[in-house]
C-alpha positions in Angstrom: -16.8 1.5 12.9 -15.3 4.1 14.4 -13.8 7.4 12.0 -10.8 7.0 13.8 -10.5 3.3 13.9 -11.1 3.2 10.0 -8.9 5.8 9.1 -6.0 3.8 10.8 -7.0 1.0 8.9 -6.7 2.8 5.5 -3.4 4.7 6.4 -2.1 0.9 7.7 -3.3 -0.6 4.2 -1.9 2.5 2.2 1.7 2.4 4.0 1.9 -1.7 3.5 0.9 -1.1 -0.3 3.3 1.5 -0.6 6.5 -0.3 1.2 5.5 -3.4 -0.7 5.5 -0.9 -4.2 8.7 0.3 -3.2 10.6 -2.8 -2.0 9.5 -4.6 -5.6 10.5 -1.3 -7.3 14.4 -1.8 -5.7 14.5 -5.5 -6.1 13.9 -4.8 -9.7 16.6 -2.3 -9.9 19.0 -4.5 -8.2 18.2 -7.5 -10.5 18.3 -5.5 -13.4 22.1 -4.3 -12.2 23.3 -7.8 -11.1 22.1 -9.2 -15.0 23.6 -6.1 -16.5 26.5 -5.9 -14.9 27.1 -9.7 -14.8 28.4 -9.0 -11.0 30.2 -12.3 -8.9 28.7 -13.4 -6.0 30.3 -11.2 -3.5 29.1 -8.0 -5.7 25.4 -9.6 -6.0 25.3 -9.8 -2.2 26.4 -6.1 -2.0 23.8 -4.9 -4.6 21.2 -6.7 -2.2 22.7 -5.3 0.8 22.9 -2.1 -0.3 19.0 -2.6 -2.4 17.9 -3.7 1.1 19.0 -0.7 2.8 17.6 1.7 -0.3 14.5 -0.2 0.7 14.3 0.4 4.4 15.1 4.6 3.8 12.5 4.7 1.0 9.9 3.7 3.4 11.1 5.4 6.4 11.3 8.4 4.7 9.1 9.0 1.2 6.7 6.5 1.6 5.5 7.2 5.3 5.4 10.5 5.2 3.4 10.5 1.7 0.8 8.1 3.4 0.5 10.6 5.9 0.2 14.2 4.2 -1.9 12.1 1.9 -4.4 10.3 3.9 -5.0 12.9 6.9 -8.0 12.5 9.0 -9.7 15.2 6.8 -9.4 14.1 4.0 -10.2 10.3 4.6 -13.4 11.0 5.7 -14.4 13.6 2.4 -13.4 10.4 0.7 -15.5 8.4 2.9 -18.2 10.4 2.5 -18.5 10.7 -1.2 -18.2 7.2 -1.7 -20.4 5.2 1.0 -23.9 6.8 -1.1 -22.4 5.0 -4.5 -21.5 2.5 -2.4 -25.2 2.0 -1.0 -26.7 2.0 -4.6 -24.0 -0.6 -5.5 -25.0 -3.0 -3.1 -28.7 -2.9 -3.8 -28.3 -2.8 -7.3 -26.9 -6.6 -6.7 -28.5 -7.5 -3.7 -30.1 -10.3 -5.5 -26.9 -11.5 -6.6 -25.3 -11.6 -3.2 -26.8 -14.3 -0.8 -28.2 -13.1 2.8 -26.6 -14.2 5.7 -28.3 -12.9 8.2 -28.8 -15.5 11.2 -32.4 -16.8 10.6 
């Protein structure tokens, strides 16, 4: 696979991780507010409104940026690097556990 190619792969995986992190991380909040605060209906709907929105900006603009200073091109493939030779002793440390599927 391409460097490039697999580096947009990671940075998509990262920044999906990271959104999902943050959404839970604000739903949380808000729930936590709504049961505290014992808030009516319209108030809950506000808290989710505004929880949604708090959302929305902490992806757009702390959790894509982070992804991106983190996971530069440089730095991806150090990683890559220094992994795939554990990697390779990994796989044929089990290769009799894992079943070949090569066409026959």
């Amino acid at each position: 696979m391409p460097t490039s190619r697999r580096n947009t792969i990671i940075r998509a995986v990262a920044s999906v991780a990271g959104d999902l992190a943050a959404s839970v991380a604000v739903a949380a909040s808000c729930v936590w507010l709504i049961e505290a605060a014992a808030l009516g209906l319209f108030l809950s709907f506000l808290a989710w409104l505004v929880g949604a929105l708090l959302a929305l900006a902490l992806s757009q603009y702390v959790v894509q940026p982070a992804v991106n200073a983190v996971l530069c091109d440089r730095k991806l493939d150090a990683a890559v690097d220094a992994i795939t030779p554990l990697w390779r002793q990994l796989r044929s440390a089990f290769a009799r556990f894992i079943p070949d599927t090569a066409p026959a």
